[in-house]
C-alpha positions in Angstrom: 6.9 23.3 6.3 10.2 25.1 4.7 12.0 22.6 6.8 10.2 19.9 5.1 10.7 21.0 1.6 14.5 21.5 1.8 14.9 18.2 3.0 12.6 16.5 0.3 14.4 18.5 -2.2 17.7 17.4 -1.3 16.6 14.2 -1.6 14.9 14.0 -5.1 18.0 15.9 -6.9 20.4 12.9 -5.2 18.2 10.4 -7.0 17.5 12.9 -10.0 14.4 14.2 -8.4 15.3 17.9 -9.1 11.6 19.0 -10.7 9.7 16.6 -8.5 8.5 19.1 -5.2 6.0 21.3 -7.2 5.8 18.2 -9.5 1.6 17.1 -10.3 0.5 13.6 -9.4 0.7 12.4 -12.7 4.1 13.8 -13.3 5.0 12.0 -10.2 4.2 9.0 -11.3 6.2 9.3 -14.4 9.0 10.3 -12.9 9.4 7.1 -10.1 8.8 4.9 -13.6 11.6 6.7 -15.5 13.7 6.2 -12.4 13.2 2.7 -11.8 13.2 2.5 -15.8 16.9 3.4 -16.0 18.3 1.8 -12.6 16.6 -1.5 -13.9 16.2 -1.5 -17.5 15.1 -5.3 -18.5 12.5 -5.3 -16.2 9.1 -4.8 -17.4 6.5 -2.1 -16.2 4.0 -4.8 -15.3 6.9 -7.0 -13.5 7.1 -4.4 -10.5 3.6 -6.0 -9.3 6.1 -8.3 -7.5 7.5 -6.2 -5.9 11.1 -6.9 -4.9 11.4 -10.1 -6.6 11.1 -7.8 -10.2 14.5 -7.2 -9.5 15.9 -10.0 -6.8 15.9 -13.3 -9.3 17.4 -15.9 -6.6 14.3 -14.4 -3.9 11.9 -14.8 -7.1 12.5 -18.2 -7.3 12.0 -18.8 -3.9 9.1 -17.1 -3.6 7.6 -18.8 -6.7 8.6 -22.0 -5.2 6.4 -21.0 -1.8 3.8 -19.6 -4.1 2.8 -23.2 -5.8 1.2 -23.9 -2.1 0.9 -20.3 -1.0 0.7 -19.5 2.9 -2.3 -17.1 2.4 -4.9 -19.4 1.1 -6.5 -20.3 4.2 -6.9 -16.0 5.1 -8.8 -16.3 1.6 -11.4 -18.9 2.5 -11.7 -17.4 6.3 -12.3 -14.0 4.3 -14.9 -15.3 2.5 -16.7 -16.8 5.0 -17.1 -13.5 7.1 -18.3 -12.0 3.8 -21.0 -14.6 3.3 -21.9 -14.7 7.0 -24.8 -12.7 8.3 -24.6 -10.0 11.3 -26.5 -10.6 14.4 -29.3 -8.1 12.1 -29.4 -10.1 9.5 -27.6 -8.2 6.9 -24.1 -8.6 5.3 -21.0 -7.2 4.0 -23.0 -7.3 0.5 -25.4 -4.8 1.2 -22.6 -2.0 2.3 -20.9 -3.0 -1.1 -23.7 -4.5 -3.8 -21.2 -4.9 -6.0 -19.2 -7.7 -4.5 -16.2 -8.2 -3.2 -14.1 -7.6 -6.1 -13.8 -3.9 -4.9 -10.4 -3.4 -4.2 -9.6 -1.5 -7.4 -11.8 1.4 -5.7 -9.4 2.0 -2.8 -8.3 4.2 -1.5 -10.3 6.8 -2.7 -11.1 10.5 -2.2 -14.2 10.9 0.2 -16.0 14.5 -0.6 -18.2 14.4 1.9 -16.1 13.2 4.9 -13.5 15.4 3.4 -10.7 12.4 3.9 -9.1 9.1 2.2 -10.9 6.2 2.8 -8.8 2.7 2.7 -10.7 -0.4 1.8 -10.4 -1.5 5.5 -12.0 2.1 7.5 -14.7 1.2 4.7 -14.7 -2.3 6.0 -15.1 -0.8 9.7 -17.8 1.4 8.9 -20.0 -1.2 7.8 -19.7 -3.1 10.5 -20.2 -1.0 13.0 -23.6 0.6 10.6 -24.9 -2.9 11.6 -24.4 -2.9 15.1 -21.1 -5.1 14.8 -17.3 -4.2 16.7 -15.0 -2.5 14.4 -12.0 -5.6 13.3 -8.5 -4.7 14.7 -6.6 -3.2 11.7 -2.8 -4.9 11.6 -3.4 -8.7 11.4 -6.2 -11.1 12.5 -9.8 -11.0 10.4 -9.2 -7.3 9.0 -6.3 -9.3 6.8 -8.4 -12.3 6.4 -11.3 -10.1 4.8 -9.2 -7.9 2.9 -7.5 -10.9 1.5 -10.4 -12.7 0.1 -11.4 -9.5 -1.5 -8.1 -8.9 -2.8 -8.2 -12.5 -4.5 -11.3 -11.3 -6.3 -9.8 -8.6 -7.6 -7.2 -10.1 -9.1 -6.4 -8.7 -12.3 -8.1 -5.2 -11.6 -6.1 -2.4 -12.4 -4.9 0.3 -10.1 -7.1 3.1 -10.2 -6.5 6.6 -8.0 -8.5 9.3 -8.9 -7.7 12.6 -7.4 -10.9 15.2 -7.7 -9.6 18.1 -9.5 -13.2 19.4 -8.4 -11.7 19.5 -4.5 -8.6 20.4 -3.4 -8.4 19.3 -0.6 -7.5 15.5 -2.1 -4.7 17.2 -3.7 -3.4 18.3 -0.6 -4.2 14.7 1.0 -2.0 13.3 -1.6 0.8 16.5 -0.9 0.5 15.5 2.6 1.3 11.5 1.5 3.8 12.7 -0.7 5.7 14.7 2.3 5.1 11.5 4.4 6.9 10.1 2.0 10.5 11.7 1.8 10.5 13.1 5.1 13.3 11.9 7.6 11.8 10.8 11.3 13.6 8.5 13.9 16.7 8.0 15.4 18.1 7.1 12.3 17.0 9.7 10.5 15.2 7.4 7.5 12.9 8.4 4.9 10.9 6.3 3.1 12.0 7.3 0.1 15.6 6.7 1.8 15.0 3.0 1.0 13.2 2.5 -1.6 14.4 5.4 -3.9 18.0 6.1 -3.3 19.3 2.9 -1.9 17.1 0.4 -4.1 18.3 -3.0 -4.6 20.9 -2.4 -2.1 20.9 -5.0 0.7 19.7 -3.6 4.2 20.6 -6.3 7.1 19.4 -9.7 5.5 16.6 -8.0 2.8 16.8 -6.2 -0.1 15.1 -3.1 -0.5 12.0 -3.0 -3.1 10.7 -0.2 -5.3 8.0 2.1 -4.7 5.6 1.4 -7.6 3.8 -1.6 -7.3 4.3 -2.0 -3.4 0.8 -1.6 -2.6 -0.4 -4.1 -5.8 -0.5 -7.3 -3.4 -1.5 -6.5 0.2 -2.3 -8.1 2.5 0.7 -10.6 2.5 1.9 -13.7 4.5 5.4 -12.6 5.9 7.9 -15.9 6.9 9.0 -13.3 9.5 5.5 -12.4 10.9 4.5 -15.9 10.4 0.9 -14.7 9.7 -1.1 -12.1 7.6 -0.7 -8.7 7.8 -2.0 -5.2 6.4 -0.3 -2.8 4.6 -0.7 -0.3 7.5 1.3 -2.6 9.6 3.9 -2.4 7.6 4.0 1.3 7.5 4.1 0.8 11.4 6.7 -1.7 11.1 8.7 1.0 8.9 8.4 3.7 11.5 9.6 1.1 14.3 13.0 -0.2 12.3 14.1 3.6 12.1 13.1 4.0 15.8 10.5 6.3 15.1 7.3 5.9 16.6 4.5 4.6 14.5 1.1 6.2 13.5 -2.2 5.1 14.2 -3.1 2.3 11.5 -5.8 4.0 8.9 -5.3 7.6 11.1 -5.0 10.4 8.6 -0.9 10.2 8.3 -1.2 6.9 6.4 -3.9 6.8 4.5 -2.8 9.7 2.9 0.6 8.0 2.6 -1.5 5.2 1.2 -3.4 7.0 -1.5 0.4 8.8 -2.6 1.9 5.8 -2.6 -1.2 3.6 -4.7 -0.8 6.4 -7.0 2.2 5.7 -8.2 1.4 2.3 -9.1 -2.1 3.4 -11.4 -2.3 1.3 -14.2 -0.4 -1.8 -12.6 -2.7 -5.0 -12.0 -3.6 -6.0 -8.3 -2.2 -9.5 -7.9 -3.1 -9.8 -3.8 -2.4 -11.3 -1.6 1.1 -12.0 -1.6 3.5 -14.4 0.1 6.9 -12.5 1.5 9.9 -13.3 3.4 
């Protein structure tokens, strides 16, 4: 744990972090929008829901090219067929969620009673498996399909993390995120934060490397280099791989606390999912 913190520490006061380690959520937050305030000054708050093309004009223009006929469309209409279809009992994702599926402003969110984060996917799972159906595969394939349509219909939602100041223990989910965060693993000795903190908009191999807030606005996405949909979780696996770490199970405890640190820093941003990448 000391270990942990010295390293983390190090890091935030080379990117003018120095106050951040015993810093609240909220005070987090501010502080990644003041940094990416003053290492990119004309662009907007509200621009950073594309991610790396708020601050990559010639990839923006490609990607608004590729989104006049965006990749993702058919995930959206596949999605929404396996909402409106019924399982083998009858029932359908609409009873495990009466409100519809423009729920993805609600996730992830702080559990009480299973003491945990649950992602929008696990939530996904759990209803299918209540009705006697297999739990989906969580990188790519129909999890992403679902997720997608959903996504579409909650377009225009704001980003909305709550963290119970009634429990602690989802402050120390987020804490646990947060440490995910900054903290080196792999043979080459990357954080997260390594990226997409201290080195943003530097170019890493072919890509440049996006901010933090408003990377989890428009997930799932169609990558060019996947050449399919995929979930957030497997990009955090994919993360863990390029720095030749090994990855963490996909919606295990490690990153969906990640998840719920890192969609905190985006609160207040619109969800404009899903998203076309390179």
């Amino acid at each position: 744990m000391k270990k942990i913190v010295l390293m983390t520490t190090a890091l935030l006061m080379v990117v003018g972090f120095s106050n951040a380690v015993m810093a609240s959520p909220e005070e987090d937050r501010q502080i990644f929008l003041n940094f990416y305030k003053e290492r990119f000054p004309n662009v907007p708050q509200d621009d950073y829901i594309n991610g790396v093309y708020a601050i990559d004009p010639v990839g923006r223009e490609n990607w608004e090219a590729i989104e006049e006929f965006p990749p993702y469309e058919t995930a959206i209409d596949a999605g929404k067929s396996m909402w409106d279809t019924a399982f083998a009992n009858g029932k359908t994702y609409s009873d495990c969620f009466p409100d519809g599926p423009a729920i993805m402003s609600k996730y992830p969110h702080w559990n009480k009673e299973k003491g945990s984060v649950i992602t929008l996917p696990l939530a996904l799972n759990a209803c299918r498996e209540a009705n006697g159906e297999k739990p989906l595969k969580y990188n790519k394939g129909a999890i992403a399909n679902i997720v997608s349509y959903i996504a579409y219909e909650s377009r225009d939602q704001v980003t909305n993390v709550v963290i119970p100041k009634d429990d602690p223990r989802a402050l120390e989910a987020y804490e646990m995120g947060k440490k995910f965060y900054f903290t080196k693993r792999g043979q080459l000795n990357f954080s997260c934060a390594n990226c997409h903190l201290q080195n943003v908009g530097m170019v890493l191999r072919t890509e440049i490397l996006g901010p933090a807030v408003g990377q989890t606005t428009h997930w799932p996405v169609y990558r060019s280099k996947w050449g399919e949909m995929g979930t957030l979780h497997r990009r955090f696996k994919g993360c863990n791989e390029q720095v030749r770490a090994k990855a963490f199970k996909p919606h295990g405890e490690e990153y969906r606390n990640l998840e719920y640190f890192l969609t905190y820093q985006s609160n207040n941003l619109p969800l404009n999912g899903p998203g076309a990448r390179k």
